[in-house]
N, C-alpha and C positions, 0 to 999 in steps of 0.2 A: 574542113573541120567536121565532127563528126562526134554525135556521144552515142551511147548504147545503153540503157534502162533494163535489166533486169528485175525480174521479182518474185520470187519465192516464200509465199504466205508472209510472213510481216519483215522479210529480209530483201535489202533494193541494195545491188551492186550497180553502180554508173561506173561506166569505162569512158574517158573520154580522151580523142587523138585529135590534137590539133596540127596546121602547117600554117607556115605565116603569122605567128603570133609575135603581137608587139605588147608592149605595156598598155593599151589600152581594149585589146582583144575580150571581147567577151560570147561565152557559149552559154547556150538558155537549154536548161533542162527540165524538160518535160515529166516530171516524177508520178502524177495525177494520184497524189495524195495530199492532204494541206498540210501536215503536223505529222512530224517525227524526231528522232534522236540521229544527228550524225556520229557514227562509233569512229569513223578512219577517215580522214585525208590522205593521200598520197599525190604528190608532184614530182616529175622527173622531168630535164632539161635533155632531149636524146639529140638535137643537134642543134644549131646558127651558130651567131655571132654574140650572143648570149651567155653570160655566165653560170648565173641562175636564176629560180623561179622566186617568189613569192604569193603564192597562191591565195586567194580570200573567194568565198563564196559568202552569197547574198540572197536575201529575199524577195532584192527589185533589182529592176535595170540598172548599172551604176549605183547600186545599195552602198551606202555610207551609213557613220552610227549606229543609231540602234536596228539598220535592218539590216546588216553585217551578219549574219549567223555563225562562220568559222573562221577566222584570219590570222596567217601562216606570224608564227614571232617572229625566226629569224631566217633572212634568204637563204638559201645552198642550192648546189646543182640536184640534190635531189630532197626532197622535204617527207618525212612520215609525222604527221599529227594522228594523235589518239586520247579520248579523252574516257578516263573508268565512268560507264553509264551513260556516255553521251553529249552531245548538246542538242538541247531541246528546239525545233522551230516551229513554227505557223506560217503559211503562203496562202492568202483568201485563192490565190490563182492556180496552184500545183505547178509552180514552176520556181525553179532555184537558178541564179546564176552565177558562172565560174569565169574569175578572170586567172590566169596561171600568171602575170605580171611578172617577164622578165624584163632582167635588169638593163637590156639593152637590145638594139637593131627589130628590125621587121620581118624575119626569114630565120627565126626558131621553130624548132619542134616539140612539143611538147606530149608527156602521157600522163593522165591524171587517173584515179579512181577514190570511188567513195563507196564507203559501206555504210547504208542507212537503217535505223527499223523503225518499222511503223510507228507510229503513235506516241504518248510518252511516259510511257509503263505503265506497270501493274497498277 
């Protein structure tokens, strides 16, 4: 597994390629800002025994409740969330993390991406 952090003055694109991903799989992204707007989710299912993702990103390890920052409504083989203006978060650590939680087996592949911006506006 594997994420990629770009950053382009207050615009954070994360690519991340997972293998081996089961429903409890999680990838820790290193973002080294505390506070920003997620604009896009995207999850895509590119191969296992899996049907689809479930994607949810979080502010902790295992993030449940209120430290849930984005979590996907409804499963499909490929998911696009977007929200007008964002969802707003805070991490004291500058790190987010991403579970793509398919719906089944241990040997999925998974591509995710997120477009973040800094801070939480004007």
């Amino acid at each position: 597994m594997s994420n990629t952090v770009t950053r382009k003055g207050n615009e954070i694109v994360v690519s991340i390629t997972e293998t081996s991903v089961s429903s409890s799989t999680e990838e820790t992204i290193a973002l080294g800002v505390t506070k920003g707007r997620i604009l896009r989710q995207t999850s895509a299912l590119t191969s296992g025994s899996g049907s689809t993702v479930d994607p949810i990103l979080a502010r902790t390890s295992g993030g449940t409740g209120i430290n849930v920052v984005v979590e996907n409504g409804t499963a499909a083989a490929t998911v696009d969330n977007q929200t007008n203006g964002g969802v707003p978060f805070y991490t004291s650590s500058g790190n987010l993390y991403h579970k793509s939680v398919p719906n089944s087996g241990t040997n999925n592949a998974v591509s995710s991406e997120y477009l973040i911006a800094v801070g939480w506006g004007d």
